[in-house]
Structures are given as structure tokens and as C-alpha cells.
C-alpha beads as a LAMMPS data file, in Angstrom:
LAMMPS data file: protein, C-alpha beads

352 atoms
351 bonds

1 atom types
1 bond types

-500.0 500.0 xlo xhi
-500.0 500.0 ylo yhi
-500.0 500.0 zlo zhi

Masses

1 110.0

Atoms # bond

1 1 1 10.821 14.641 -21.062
2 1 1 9.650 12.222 -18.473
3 1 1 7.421 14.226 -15.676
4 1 1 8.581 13.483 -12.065
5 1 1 5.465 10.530 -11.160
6 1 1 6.455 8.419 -14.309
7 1 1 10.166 8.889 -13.088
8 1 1 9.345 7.723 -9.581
9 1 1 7.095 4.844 -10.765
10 1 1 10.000 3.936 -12.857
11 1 1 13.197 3.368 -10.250
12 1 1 11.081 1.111 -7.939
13 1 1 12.759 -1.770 -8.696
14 1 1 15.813 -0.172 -7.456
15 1 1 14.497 1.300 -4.831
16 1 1 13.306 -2.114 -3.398
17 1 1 16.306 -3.980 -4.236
18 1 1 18.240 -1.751 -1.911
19 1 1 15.618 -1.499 0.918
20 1 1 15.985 -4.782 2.327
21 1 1 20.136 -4.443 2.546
22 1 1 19.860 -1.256 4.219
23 1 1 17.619 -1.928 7.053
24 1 1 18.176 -5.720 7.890
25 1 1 20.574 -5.286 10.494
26 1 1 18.161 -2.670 12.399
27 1 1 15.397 -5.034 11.969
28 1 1 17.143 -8.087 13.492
29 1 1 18.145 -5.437 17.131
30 1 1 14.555 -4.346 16.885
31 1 1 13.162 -8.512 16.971
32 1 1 15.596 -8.811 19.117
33 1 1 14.121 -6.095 21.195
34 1 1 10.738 -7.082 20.598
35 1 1 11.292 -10.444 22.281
36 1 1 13.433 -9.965 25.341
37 1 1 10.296 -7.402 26.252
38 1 1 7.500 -9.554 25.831
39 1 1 5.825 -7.334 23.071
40 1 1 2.098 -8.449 22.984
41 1 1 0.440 -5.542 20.368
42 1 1 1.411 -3.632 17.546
43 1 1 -0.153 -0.493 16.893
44 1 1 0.457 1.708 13.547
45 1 1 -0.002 5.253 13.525
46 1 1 -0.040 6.735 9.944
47 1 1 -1.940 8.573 7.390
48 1 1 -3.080 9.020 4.130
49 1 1 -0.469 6.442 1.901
50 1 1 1.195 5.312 4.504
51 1 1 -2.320 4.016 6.284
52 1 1 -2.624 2.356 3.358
53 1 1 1.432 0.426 4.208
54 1 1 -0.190 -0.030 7.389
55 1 1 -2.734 -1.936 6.787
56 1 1 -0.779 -3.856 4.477
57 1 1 1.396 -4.593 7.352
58 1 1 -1.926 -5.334 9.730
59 1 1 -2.071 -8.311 7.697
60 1 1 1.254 -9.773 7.446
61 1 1 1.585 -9.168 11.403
62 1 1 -1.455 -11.066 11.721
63 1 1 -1.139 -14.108 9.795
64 1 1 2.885 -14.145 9.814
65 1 1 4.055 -13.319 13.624
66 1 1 0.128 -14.040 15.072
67 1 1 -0.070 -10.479 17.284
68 1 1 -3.116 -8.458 17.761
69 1 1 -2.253 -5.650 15.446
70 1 1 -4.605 -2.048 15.194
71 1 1 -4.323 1.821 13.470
72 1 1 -3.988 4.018 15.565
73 1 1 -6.709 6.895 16.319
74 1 1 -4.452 9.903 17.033
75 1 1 -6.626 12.008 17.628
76 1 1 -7.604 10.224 20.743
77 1 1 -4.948 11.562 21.766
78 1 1 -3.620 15.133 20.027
79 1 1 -7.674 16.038 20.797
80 1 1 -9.098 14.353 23.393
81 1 1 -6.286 13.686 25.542
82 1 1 -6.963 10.323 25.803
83 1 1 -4.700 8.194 28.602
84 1 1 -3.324 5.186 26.500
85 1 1 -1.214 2.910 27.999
86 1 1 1.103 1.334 24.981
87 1 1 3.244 -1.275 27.548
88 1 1 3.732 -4.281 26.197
89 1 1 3.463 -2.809 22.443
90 1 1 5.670 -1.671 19.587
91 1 1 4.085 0.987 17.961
92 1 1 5.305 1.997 14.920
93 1 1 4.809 5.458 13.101
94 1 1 5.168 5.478 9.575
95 1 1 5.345 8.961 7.436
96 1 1 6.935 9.380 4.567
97 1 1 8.402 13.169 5.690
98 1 1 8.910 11.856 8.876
99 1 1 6.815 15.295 10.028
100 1 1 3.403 14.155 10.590
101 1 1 2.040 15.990 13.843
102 1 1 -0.225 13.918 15.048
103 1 1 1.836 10.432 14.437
104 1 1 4.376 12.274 16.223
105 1 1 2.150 12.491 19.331
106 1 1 1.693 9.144 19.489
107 1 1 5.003 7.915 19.715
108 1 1 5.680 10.085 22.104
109 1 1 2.769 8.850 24.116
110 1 1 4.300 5.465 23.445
111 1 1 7.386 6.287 24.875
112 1 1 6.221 8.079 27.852
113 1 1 4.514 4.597 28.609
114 1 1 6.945 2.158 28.252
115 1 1 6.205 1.206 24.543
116 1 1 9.184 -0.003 21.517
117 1 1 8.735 2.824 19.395
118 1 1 9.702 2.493 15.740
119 1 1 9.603 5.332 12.761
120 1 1 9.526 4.549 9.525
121 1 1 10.004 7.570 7.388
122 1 1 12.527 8.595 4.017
123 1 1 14.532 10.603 6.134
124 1 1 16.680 10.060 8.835
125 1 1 16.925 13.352 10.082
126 1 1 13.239 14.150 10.309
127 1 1 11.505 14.865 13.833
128 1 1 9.350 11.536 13.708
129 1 1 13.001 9.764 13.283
130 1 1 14.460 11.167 16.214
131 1 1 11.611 10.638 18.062
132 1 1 10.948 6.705 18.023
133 1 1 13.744 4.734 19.501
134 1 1 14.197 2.469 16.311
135 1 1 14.001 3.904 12.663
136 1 1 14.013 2.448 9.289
137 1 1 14.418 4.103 5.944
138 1 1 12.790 3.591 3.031
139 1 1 15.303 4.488 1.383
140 1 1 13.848 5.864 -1.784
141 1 1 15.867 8.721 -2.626
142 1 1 13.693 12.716 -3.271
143 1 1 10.322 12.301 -4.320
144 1 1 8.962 15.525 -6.045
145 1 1 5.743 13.842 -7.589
146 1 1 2.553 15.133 -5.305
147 1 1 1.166 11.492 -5.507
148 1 1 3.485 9.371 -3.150
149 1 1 4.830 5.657 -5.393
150 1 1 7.833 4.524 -4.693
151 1 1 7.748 5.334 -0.948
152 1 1 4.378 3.526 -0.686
153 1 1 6.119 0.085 -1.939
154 1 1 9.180 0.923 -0.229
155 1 1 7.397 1.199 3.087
156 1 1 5.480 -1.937 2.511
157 1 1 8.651 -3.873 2.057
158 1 1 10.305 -2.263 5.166
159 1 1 7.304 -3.133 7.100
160 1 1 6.994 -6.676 5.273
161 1 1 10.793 -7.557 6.446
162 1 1 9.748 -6.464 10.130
163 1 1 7.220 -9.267 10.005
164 1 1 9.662 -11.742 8.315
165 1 1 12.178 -11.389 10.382
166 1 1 10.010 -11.243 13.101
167 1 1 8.614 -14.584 12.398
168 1 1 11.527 -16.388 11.492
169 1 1 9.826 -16.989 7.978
170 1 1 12.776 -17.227 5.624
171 1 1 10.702 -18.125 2.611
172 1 1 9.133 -15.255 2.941
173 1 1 12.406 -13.290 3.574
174 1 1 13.523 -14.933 -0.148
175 1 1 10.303 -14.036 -1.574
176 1 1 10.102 -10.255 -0.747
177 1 1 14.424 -10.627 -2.266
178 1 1 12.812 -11.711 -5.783
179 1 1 10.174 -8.755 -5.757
180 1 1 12.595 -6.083 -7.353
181 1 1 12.610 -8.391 -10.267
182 1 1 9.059 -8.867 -10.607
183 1 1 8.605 -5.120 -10.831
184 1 1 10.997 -4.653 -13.619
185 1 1 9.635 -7.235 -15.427
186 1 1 6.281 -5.383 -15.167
187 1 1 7.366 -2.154 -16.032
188 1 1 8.359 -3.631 -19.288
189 1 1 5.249 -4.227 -20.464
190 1 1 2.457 -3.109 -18.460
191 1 1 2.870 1.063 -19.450
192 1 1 1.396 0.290 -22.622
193 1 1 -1.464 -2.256 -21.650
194 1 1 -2.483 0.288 -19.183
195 1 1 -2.410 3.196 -21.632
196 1 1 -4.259 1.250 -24.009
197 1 1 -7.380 0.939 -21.142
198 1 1 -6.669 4.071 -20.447
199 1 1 -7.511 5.702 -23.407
200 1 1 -10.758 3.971 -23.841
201 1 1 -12.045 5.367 -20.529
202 1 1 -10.589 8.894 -20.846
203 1 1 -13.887 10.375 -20.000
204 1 1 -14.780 8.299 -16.614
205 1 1 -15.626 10.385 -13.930
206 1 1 -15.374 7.947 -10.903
207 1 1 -15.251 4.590 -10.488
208 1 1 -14.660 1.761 -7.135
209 1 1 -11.478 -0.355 -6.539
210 1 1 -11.983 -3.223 -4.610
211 1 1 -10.001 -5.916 -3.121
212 1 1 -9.902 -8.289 -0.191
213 1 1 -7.174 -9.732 2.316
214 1 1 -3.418 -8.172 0.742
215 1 1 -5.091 -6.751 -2.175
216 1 1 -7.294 -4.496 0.185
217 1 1 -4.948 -1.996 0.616
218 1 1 -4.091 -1.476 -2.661
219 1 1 -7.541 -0.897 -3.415
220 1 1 -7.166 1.676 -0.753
221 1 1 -4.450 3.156 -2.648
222 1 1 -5.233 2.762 -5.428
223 1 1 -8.338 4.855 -5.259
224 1 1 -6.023 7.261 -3.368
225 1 1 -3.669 7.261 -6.650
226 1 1 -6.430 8.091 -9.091
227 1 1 -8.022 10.902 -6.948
228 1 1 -5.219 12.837 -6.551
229 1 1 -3.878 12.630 -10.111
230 1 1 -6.777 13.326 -11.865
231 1 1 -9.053 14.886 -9.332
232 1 1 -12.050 12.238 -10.239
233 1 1 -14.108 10.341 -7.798
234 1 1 -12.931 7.187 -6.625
235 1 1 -13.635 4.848 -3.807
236 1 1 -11.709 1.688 -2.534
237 1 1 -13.597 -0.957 -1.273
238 1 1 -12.790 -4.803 1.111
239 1 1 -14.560 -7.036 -1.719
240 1 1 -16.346 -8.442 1.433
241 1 1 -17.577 -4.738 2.520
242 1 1 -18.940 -3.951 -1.150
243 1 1 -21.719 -6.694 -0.603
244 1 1 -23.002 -4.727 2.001
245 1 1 -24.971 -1.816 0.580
246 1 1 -22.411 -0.280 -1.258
247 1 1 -23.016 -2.031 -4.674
248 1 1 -26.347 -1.010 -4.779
249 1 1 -24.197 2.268 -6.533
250 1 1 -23.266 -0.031 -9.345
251 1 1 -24.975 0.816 -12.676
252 1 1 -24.766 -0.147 -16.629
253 1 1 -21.042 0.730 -17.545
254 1 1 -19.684 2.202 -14.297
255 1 1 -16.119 1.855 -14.054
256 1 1 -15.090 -0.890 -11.358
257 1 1 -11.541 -1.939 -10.667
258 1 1 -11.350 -5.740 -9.073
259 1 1 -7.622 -6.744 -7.728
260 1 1 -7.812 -10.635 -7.851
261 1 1 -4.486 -12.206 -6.697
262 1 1 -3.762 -15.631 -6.257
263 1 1 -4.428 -16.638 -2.622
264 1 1 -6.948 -17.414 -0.020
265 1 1 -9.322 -14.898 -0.989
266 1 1 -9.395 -14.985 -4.928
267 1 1 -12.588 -17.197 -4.981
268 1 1 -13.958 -14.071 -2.899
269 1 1 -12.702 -11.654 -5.853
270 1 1 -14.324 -14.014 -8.054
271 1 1 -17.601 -14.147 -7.015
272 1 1 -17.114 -9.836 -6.848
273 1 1 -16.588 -10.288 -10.543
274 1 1 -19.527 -12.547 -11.832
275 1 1 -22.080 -9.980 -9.518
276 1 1 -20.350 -7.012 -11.286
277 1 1 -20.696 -8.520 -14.392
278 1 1 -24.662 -9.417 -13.998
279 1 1 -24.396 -5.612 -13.247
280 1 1 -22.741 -4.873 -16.349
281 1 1 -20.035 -2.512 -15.011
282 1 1 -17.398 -1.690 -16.785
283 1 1 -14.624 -4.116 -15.293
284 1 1 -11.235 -4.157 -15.176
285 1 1 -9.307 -6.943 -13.321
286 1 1 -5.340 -6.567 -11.959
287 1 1 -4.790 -10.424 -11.291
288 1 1 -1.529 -12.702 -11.368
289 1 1 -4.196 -15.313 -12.322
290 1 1 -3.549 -16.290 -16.270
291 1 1 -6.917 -18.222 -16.161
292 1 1 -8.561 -15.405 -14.953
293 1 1 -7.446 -12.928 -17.294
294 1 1 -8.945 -14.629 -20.321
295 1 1 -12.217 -14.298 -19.010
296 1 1 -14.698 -13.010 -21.441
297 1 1 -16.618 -9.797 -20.412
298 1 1 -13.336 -7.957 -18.706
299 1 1 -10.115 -5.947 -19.433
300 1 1 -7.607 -7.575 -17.599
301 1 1 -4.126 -6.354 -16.512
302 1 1 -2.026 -10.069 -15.906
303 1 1 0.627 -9.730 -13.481
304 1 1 4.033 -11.771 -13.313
305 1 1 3.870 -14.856 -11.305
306 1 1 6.993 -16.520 -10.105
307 1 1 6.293 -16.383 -6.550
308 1 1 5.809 -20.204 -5.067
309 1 1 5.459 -18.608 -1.283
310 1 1 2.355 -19.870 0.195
311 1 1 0.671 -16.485 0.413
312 1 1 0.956 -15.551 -3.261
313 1 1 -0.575 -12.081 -2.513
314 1 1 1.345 -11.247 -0.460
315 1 1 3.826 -10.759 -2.791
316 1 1 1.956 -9.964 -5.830
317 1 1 0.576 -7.264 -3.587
318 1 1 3.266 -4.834 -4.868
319 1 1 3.022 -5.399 -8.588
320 1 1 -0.794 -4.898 -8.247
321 1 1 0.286 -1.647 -6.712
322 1 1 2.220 -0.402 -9.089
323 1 1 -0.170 -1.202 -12.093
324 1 1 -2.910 0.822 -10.178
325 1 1 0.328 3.929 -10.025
326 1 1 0.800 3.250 -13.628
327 1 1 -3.103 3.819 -13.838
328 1 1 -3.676 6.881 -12.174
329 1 1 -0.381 8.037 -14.803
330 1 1 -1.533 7.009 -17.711
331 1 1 -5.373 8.239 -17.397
332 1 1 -4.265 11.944 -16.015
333 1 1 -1.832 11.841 -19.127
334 1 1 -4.987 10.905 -21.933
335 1 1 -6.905 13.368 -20.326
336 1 1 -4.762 15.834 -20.904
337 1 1 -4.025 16.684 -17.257
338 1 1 -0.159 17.015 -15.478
339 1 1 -0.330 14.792 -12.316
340 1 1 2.675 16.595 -10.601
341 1 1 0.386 19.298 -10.650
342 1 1 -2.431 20.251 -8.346
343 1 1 -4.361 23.146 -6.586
344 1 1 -5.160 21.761 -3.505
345 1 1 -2.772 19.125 -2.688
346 1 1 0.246 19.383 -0.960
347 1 1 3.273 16.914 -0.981
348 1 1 3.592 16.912 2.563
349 1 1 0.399 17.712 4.607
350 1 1 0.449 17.841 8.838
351 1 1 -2.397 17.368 10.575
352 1 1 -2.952 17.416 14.271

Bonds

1 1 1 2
2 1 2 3
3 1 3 4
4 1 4 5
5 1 5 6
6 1 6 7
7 1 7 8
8 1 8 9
9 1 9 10
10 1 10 11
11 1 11 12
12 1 12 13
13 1 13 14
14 1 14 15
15 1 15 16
16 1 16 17
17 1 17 18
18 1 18 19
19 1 19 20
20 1 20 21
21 1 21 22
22 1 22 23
23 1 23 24
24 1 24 25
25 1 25 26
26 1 26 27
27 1 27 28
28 1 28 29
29 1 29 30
30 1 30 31
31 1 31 32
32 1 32 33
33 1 33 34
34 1 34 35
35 1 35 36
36 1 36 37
37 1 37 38
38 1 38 39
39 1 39 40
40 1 40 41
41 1 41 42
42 1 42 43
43 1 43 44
44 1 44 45
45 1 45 46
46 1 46 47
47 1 47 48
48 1 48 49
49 1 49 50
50 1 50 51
51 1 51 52
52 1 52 53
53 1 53 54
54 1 54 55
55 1 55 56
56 1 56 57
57 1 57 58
58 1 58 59
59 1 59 60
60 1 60 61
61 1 61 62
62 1 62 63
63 1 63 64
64 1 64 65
65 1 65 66
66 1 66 67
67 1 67 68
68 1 68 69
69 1 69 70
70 1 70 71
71 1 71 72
72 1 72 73
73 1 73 74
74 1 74 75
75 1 75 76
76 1 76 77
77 1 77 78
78 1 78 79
79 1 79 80
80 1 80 81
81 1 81 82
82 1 82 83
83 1 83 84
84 1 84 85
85 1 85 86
86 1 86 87
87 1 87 88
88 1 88 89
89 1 89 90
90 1 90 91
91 1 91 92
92 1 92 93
93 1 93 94
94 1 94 95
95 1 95 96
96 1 96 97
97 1 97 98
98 1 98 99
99 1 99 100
100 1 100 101
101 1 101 102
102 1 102 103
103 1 103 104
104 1 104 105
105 1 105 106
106 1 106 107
107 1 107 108
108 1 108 109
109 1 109 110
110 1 110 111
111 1 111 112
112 1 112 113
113 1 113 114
114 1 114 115
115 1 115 116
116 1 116 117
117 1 117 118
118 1 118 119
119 1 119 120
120 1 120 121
121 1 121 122
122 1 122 123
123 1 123 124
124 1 124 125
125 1 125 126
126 1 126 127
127 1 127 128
128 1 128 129
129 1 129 130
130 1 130 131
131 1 131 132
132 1 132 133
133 1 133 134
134 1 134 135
135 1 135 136
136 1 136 137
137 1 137 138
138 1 138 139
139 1 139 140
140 1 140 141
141 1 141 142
142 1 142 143
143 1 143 144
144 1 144 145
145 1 145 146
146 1 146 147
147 1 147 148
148 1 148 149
149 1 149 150
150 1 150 151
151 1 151 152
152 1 152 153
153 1 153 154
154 1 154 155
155 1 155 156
156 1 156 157
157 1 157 158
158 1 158 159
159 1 159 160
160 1 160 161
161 1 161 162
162 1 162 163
163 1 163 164
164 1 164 165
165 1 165 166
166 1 166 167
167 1 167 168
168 1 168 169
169 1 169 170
170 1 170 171
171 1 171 172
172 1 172 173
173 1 173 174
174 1 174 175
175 1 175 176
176 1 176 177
177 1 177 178
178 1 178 179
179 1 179 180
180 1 180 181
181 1 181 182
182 1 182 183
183 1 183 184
184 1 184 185
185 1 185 186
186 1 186 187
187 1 187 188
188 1 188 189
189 1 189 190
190 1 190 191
191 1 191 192
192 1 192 193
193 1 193 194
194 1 194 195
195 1 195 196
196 1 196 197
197 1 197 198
198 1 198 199
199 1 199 200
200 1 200 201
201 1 201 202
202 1 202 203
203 1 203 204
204 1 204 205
205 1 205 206
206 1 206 207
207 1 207 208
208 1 208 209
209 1 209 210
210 1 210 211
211 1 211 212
212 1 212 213
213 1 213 214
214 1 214 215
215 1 215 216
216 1 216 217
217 1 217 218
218 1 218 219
219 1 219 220
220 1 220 221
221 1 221 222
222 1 222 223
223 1 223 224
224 1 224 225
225 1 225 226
226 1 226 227
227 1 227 228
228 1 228 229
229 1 229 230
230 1 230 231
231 1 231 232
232 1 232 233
233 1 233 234
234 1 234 235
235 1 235 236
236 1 236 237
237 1 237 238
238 1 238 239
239 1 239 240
240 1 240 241
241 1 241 242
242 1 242 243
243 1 243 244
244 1 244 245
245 1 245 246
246 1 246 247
247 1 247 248
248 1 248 249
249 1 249 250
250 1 250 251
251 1 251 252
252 1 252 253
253 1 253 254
254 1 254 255
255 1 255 256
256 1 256 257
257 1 257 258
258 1 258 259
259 1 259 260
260 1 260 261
261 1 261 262
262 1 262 263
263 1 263 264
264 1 264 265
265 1 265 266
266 1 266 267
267 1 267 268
268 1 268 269
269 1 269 270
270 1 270 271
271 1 271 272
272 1 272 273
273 1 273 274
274 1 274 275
275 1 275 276
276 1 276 277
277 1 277 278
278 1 278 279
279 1 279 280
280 1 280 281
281 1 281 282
282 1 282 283
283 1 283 284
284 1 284 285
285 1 285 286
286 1 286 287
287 1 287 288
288 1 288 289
289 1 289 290
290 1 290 291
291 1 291 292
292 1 292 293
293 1 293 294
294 1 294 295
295 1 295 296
296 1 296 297
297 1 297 298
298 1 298 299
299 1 299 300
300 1 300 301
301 1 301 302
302 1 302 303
303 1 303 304
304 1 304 305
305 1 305 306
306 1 306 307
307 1 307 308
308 1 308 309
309 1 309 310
310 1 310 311
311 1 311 312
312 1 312 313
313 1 313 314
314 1 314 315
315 1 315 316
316 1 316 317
317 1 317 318
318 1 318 319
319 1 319 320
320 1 320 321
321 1 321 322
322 1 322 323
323 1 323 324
324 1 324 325
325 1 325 326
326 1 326 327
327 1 327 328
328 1 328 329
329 1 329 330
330 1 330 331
331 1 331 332
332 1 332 333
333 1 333 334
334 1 334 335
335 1 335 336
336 1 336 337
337 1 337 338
338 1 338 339
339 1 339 340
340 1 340 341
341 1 341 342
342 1 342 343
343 1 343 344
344 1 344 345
345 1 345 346
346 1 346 347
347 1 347 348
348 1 348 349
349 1 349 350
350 1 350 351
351 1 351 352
């Protein structure tokens, strides 16, 4: 019987085939919105996975639409009572419960000062719904699995067709369309490459993800994934950040996860790759890059590439995601260990 993450990992494709339809019109009212009020800033308010969307989204609303975009610090304001003026911004509160405490708070700071709010949860009836003006759905159906999947990628695309439509980037728009198919494709083949890798590291106890630009935030939950399924410790890491102390932690066959996609940054992942290797870690590489993958002296995990849009990882983003959920599957299952299952975690946690 299939246990409820593998299920979840599994209807993806569906899932983001249908998210697009079902929030398009709200997102074109919302632009619409954004524009007739002058909207200067975004701010995100999330945690846990959905920071993780978030920053995602940081990205895309940097380099696609061109508007200072930051995370929110809610405790600045559920704590400290800080006075924030949001005029001028759309903030945007993303929880997959739509009951998050503290992201609450700050939309309703937001709205007290003049702010576009915007919730982006998997239900429409949930408190952080009502509370923003706007809401999108990620329309994912239940998820039972304590480790959030298809509501991480489903967020991502609802926050990717914000920026899209935002933008007026309809190559983009066609790009995200295609990424349903991409995922099925994967999910062909990639459960038993990753099982195979898998297997041979059963007994890792920790290990670093790293990745740069897009792929950052998949490092980010990636780590996320692994930690929660198997209880091991990981850490997710900018490429750009490791160089900066943190590789000093690197020894002889430590396990190191590098996401190179196709893009601006790949030489960046690159170079990551040839110091880890005069380490002699224990690599494994999650790259669209066919060249790449036959590099001697790594595993690699080669992801489909049929996207021509000019910021490949953007798109390739979400396959690279969903290898890394596959991961965190397939090692809890060779270690003998049920990743629906867990002492400490919660599937939805509030914080204040």
C-alpha cells in the first residue's frame, strides 16, 4: 500500500495542471489592483515550507516585475509591537492551513495601513483567507503526509503566475503551462534512480544542500524535507554563502547535495562542485544539465529539459524540488523508518 507522502509526491502533476486554471482570473483583478494603487513593495510573511515558496517568489518578483521584495519578521510585530507602515505594498501571507498566528498578524497590520493584502493558503475557508482581501488556492486537495509536497510546488506556481501576470511575461506564463508535464515525466523514472542512491547512503547521518539564485530555495527545502522525514541533520546552504566559513565543515565522504540548473548561476554551482570534490565529499548533483551529469567523481540525478524560457531555473526549479521530496522518501523508506510518522512534528504548527 502506498503511504500518504509517496501518494502526495505522486498527484503533483495534477495538482499543478489545475492550479493555474483556478486562480488566473483572481490574479489578473489582483494586477489589476496592484497597478491602479501604485504598489511599490512586496512583502511575504510565511513560515517553515512556505518561507521556502517565498523566497522562491523573492526572486521571480525581483528579476520578473523589478520590485523591492522582503520576508517578513512577524515577530516585529506579534512581540515587539513594532509600528509598520505597509502603504504602497502588497503583502502577501502564504500558509498552507491558512492558520498561522503570527502571518495572520501581519496582514492584519497590512490592512490596518492601507496595504493589498493577499493569502495564499489550501483552504478557502481558513482565518488567514478571510483575512487578506485577495486569496488564492493552491488547490491541492487533503494533505495527510507530516512533510508538506505538493502544497510546496503548488504554492510556488501560484506565486510564480502572480509574477507572470504581473509582468506581462507570457513566455513565462507558457512555460510554468508545460511544468505539469515535466513532472510526470520525472516521476517516471526518477523513484528508482533516487532509491538506488538512496540505498547506498542508508547510514548518513547529515549532510548540506546547497544551491544558488532559483535553486536556493530548494536547497532550503530540501534540507527541510530530509529532516523531518528521517530526523537526520541537514543544512541548506546559497552556494555563494557556503564559501564563507561554512565549508570549512566539509570532510572525506560527507554527504553534500549540489542543485545545478541551467541558468545564470550554474557556473557558480560549478565551481561549488570542483571545491567539494578537492574535498572529497560525497556528492550528489540534481541538474537539468546532461553535460554535467556525466561528470566523473558524482552521482547525478538529470532532470528533464524542454524548457527554452530564458531563465531555465526557473522552471526546472520545481522538478529539482520534487527529486529532493522523492529523496527524503526514499532514504526514510531504506532506513527502515515511516515518514508520515513522527514524535515531535506536527502537520500544522502556530506560532506567535
Amino acid at each position: 500500500m502506498m503511504i500518504n507522502l509517496e501518494k502526495e509526491i505522486r498527484e503533483q502533476p495534477g495538482v499543478l495542471y489545475g492550479v493555474i486554471a483556478a486562480n488566473l482570473e483572481t490574479v489578473r483583478n489582483i494586477v489589476a489592483d496592484i497597478k491602479a494603487a501604485g504598489v511599490t513593495n512586496v512583502q511575504l510573511a510565511a513560515r517553515g515550507t512556505s518561507d521556502h515558496a517565498c523566497i522562491y517568489a523573492q526572486y521571480l518578483l525581483h528579476t520578473l516585475v523589478g520590485v523591492p521584495c522582503g520576508l517578513a519578521t512577524p515577530s516585529a510585530i506579534t512581540k515587539y509591537n513594532g509600528k509598520l507602515s505597509f502603504a504602497k505594498t502588497l503583502v502577501i501571507g502564504v500558509s498552507q492551513s491558512g492558520k498561522a498566528a503570527d502571518v495572520m498578524s501581519v496582514i492584519e497590520r497590512a490592512n490596518e495601513t492601507g496595504a493589498i493584502t493577499l493569502a495564499i493558503t489550501n483552504y478557502p475557508d481558513s482565518p488567514l483567507a478571510k483575512t487578506a482581501k485577495y486569496h488564492l488556492c493552491c488547490n491541492a486537495g487533503e494533505e495527510s503526509s507530516i512533510a508538506a509536497t505538493k502544497t510546496f510546488t503548488s504554492q510556488m506556481m501560484t506565486l510564480a503566475l502572480l509574477a507572470a501576470v504581473w509582468a506581462d511575461d507570457f513566455r513565462f506564463l507558457a512555460a510554468l503551462s508545460g511544468i505539469y508535464n515535466d513532472a510526470a515525466k520525472l516521476l517516471d523514472y526518477m523513484p528508482e534512480k533516487v532509491k538506488e542512491l538512496a540505498e547506498a547512503r542508508k547510514d548518513m547521518t547529515g549532510g548540506v544542500v546547497l544551491g544558488r539564485g532559483f535553486a536556493y530555495p530548494i536547497a532550503c527545502e530540501a534540507h527541510l524535507k530530509i529532516l523531518e522525514t528521517n530526523g537526520i541533520k541537514m543544512r541548506g546552504y546559497a552556494v555563494s554563502d557556503f564559501h564563507h566559513g561554512p565549508k570549512a565543515q566539509i570532510h572525506e565522504g560527507d554527504v553534500a547535495f549540489v542543485i545545478a540548473l541551467k541558468g545564470a548561476v550554474e557556473d557558480d554551482a560549478i565551481e561549488m562542485i570542483n571545491t567539494l570534490v578537492d574535498l572529497k565529499a560525497d556528492i550528489i548533483v540534481i541538474t537539468d544539465d546532461a553535460e554535467l551529469a556525466k561528470r566523473e567523481g558524482i552521482s547525478a540525478l538529470l532532470l528533464p529539459n524542454n524548457s527554452t524560457y530564458e531563465m531555465p531555473d526557473a522552471i526546472s526549479a520545481f522538478t529539482a524540488a520534487i527529486t529532493m521530496q522523492l529523496w527524503a522518501l526514499e532514504l526514510a523508506l531504506v532506513r527502515g523508518v515511516d515518514p508520515d510518522a513522527t514524535k515531535v512534528l506536527k502537520k500544522v504548527t502556530i506560532t506567535k
